[in-house]
N, C-alpha and C positions, 0 to 999 in steps of 0.2 A: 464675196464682198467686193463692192466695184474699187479701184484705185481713187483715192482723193484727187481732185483738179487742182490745176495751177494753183486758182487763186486760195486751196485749202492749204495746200503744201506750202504758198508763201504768207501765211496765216501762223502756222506751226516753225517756220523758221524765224518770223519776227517774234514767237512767243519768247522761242529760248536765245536768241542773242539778246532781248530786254535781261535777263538773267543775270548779266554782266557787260562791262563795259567792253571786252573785244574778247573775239574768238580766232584761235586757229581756225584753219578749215578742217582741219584732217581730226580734230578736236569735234569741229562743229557737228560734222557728216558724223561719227562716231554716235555722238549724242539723238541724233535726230532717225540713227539706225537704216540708214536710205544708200542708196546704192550711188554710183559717182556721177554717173546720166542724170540720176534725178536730182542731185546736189546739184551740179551748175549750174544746171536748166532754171533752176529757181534761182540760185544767186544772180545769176546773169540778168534775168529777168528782174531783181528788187537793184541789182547795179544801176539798168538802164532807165529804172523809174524813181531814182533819187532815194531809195529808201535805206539802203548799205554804201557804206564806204570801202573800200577796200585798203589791207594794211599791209605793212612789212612781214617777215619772219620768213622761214625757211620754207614754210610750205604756202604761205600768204595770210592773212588774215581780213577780218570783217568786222566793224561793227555800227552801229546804228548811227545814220547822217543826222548832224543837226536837223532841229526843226527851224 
């Protein structure tokens, strides 16, 4: 089975942070079942294009930028 591409894997992260209004990360990666490389890589990635905010707590958090 080939691995999902970016734009699937930030498809499947904007599913589950709509779920609620913020996530940990270590919560988030938990849920999505993904390994740490591929967690940033996509968060980093919906950072730089306006689609996550990033928040406080101890290990950071994220949740969905205004529109």
């Amino acid at each position: 089975m080939a691995r999902p591409t970016l734009m699937e894997d930030r498809k499947s992260f904007l599913a589950v942070v709509r779920k609620q209004d913020s996530f940990g990360n270590g919560a988030l990666r938990a849920a999505l079942g993904w390994s740490e490389d591929r967690y940033w890589k996509v968060h980093h990635s919906l950072v730089e294009d306006g689609r996550i905010v990033r928040g406080r707590g101890r290990g950071g958090s994220v949740r969905r930028a205004a529109k």
